[in-house]
Each structure stands twice: as structure tokens, then as C-alpha cells.
MIMI-17956 format. One record per residue (C-alpha): residue in one letter; x, y, z. Coordinates in pm, 1 decimal. Each point is the difference from the previous one (the first is absolute). Layout:
BEGIN
<node><baba>A</baba><x>X</x><y>Y</y><z>Z</z></node>
...
This chain:
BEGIN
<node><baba>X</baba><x>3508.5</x><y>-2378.6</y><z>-1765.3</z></node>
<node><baba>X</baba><x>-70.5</x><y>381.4</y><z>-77.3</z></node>
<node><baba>X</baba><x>-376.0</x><y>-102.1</y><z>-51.9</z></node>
<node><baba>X</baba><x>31.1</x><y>-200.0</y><z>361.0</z></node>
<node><baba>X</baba><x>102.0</x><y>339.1</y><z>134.5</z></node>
<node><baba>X</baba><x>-234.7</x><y>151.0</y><z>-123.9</z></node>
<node><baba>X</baba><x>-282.4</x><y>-175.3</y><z>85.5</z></node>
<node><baba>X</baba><x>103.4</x><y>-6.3</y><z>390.2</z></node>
<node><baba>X</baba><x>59.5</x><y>374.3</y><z>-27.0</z></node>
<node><baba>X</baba><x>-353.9</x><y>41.6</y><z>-156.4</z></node>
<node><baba>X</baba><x>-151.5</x><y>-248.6</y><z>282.0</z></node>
<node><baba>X</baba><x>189.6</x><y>255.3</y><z>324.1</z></node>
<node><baba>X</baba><x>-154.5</x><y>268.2</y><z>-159.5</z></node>
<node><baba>X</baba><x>-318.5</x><y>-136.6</y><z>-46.1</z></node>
<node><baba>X</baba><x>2.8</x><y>-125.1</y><z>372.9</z></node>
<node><baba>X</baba><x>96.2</x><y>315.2</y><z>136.6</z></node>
<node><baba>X</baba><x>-247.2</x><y>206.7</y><z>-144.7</z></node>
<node><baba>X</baba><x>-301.1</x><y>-247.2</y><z>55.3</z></node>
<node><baba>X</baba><x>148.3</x><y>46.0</y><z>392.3</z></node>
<node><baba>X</baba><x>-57.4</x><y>317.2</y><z>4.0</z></node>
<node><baba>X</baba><x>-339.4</x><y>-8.0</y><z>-155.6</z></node>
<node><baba>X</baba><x>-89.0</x><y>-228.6</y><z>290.0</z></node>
<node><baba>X</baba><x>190.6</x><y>225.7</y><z>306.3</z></node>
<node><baba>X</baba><x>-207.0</x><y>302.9</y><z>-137.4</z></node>
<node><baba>X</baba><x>-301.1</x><y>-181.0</y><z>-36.3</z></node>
<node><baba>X</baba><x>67.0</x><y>-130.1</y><z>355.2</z></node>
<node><baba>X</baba><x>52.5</x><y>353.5</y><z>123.1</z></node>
<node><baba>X</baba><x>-291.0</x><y>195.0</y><z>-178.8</z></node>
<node><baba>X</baba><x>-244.2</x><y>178.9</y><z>133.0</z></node>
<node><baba>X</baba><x>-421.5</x><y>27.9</y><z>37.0</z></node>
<node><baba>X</baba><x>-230.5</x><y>273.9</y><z>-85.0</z></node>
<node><baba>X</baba><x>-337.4</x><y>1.0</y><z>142.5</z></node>
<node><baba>X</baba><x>-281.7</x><y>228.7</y><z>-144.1</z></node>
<node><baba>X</baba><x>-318.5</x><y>100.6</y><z>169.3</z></node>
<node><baba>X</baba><x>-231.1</x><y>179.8</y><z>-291.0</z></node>
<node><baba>X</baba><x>-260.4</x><y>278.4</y><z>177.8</z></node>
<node><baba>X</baba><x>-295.1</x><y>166.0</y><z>-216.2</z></node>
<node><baba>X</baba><x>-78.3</x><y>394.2</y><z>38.2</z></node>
<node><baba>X</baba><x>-186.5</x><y>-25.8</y><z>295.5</z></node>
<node><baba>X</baba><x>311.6</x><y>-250.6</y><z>160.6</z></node>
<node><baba>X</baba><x>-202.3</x><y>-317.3</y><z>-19.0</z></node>
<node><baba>X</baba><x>244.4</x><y>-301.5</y><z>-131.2</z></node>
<node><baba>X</baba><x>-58.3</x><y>-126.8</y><z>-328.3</z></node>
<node><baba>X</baba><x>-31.5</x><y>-389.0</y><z>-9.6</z></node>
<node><baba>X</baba><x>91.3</x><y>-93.1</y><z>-396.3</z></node>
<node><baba>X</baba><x>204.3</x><y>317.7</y><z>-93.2</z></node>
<node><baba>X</baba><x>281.6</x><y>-97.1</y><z>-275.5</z></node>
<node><baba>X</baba><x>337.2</x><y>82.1</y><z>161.2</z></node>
<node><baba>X</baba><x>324.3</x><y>-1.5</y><z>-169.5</z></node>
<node><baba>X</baba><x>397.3</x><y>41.9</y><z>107.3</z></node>
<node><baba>X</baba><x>226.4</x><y>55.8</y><z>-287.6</z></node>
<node><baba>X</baba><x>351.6</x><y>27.0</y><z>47.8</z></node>
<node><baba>X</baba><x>156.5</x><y>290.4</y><z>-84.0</z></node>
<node><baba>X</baba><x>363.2</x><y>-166.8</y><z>-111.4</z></node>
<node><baba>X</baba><x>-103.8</x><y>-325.1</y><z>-201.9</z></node>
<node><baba>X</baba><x>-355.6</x><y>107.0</y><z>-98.7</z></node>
<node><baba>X</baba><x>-118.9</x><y>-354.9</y><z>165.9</z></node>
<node><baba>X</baba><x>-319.1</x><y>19.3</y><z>181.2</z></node>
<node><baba>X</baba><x>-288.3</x><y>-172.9</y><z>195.9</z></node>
<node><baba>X</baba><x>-380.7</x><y>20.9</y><z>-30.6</z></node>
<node><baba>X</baba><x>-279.2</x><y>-82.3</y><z>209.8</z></node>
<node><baba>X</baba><x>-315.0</x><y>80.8</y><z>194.5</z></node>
<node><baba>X</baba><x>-69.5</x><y>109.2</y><z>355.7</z></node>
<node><baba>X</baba><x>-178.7</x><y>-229.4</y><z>224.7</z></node>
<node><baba>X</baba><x>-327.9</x><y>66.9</y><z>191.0</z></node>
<node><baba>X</baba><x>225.1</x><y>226.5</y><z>253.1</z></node>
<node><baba>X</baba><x>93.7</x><y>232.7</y><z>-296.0</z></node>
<node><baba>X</baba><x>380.9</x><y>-135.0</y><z>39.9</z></node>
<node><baba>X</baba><x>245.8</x><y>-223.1</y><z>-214.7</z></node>
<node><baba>X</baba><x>343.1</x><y>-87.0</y><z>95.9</z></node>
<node><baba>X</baba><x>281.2</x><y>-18.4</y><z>-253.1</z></node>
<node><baba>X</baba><x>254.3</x><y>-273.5</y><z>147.2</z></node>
<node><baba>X</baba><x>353.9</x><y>-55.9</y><z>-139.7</z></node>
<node><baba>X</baba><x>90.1</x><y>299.8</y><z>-156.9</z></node>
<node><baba>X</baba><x>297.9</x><y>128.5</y><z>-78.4</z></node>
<node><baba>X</baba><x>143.9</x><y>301.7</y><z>137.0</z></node>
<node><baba>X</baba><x>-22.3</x><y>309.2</y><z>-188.2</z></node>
<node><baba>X</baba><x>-205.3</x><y>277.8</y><z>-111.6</z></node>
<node><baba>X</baba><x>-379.1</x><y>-79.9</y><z>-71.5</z></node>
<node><baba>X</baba><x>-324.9</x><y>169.5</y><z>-177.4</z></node>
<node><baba>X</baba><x>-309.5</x><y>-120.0</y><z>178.8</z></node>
<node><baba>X</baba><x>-325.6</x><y>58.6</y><z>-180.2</z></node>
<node><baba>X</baba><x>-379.6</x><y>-76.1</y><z>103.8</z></node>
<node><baba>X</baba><x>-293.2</x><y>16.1</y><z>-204.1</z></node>
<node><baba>X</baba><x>-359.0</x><y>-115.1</y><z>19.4</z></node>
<node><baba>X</baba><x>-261.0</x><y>110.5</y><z>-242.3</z></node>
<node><baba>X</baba><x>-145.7</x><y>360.4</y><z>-29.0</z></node>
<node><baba>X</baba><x>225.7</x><y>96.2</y><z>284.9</z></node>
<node><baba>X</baba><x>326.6</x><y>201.6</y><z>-89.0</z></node>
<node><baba>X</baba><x>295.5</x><y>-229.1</y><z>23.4</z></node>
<node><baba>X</baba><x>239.2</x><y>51.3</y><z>273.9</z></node>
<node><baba>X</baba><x>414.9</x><y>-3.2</y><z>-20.0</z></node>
<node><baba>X</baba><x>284.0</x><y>17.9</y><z>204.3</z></node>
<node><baba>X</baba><x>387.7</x><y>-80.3</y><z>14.7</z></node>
<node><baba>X</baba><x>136.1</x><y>-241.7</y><z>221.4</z></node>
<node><baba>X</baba><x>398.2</x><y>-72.4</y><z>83.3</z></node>
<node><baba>X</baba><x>-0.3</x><y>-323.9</y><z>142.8</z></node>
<node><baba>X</baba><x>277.0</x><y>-124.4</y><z>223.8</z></node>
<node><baba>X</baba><x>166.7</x><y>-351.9</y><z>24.5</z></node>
<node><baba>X</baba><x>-173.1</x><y>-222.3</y><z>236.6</z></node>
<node><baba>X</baba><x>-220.4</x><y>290.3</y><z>82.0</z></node>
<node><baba>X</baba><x>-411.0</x><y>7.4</y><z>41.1</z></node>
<node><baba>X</baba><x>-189.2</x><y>292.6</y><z>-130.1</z></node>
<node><baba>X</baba><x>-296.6</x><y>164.4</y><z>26.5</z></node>
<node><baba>X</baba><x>-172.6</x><y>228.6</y><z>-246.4</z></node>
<node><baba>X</baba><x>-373.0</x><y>158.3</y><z>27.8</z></node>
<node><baba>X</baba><x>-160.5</x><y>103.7</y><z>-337.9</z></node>
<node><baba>X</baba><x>-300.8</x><y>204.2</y><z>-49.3</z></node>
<node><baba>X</baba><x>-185.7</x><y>-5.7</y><z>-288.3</z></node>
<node><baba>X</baba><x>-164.1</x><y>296.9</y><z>-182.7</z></node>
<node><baba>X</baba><x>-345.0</x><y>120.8</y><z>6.7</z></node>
<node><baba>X</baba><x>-165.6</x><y>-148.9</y><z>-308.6</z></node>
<node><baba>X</baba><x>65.4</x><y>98.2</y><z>-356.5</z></node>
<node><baba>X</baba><x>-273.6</x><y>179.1</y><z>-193.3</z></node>
């Protein structure tokens, strides 16, 4: 009986946190980059990452041929962007990211390393 109990116990618990996982998932947020070069041409192919500041959990991926990637689905919280392509210096910023919020954030990378 005690190992009944305990099992149902374990099963709530398990049910209400997987709920919430799914309401804050359902509530998060998006974070769109556009990546600019010196001379504030966009950079098509530019590695962009969002790191959260909290859990350390992040996303990676390139810009498309408009110099822009969107990061869909995140949760809220405080973020580190970063941009990089080749001999250009890299470019960072923060980010706090609202629920259900849409953000935009405009990097410029550096003139290139010599």
C-alpha cells in the first residue's frame, strides 16, 4: 500500500512539473538578430548565438541572405547574444527576453582582426 502511495505521489509530481514545462514553453518568447559589417552592410552566414544567462542552455545558427535569424520559443529571461564571422571582430550583447514577447537586436561586427 505505502509503495501504491508512493508511486501516485511520484506520478502528480511528475505531471505537474512536465505542465509547467509545457505552459512556459507555450508562453516563451522570440529573438530575432540582424548581423551588420563595419560599413552596415548585413552579413548573410554570420554564426549567431543566444545563451541563457540562468540555465546556461543555448541556440546556434546562421543568418540568412538578409543578415537576420530568428530565435523562436525561448524562454524568458536574461540572454548573451554573440555574432561572429571570420576575420571580423565578433559582436555581443545582452538580451532580457519577456514572456510571449518578440525582440529585436542589431549587432555590428568589428573591423577585421590583424
Amino acid at each position: 500500500m505505502q509503495i501504491e502511495i508512493h508511486r501516485v505521489v511520484s506520478c502528480l509530481i511528475a505531471s505537474l512539473a512536465y505542465s509547467g514545462l509545457c505552459l512556459s514553453l507555450l508562453r516563451a518568447g522570440e529573438l530575432c538578430v540582424i548581423v551588420t559589417d563595419p560599413s552596415a552592410a548585413v552579413v548573410p552566414r554570420a554564426t549567431v548565438s543566444v545563451v541563457h544567462r540562468s540555465t546556461g542552455l543555448g541556440e546556434v545558427a546562421l543568418t540568412g541572405a538578409e543578415g537576420r535569424i530568428c530565435f523562436s520559443s525561448l524562454p524568458a529571461g536574461s540572454y548573451v547574444v554573440r555574432a561572429e564571422l571570420g576575420e571580423l571582430g565578433p559582436a555581443v550583447a545582452e538580451a532580457e527576453l519577456r514572456e510571449d514577447e518578440q525582440q529585436q537586436i542589431a549587432l555590428q561586427l568589428g573591423l577585421p582582426k590583424l
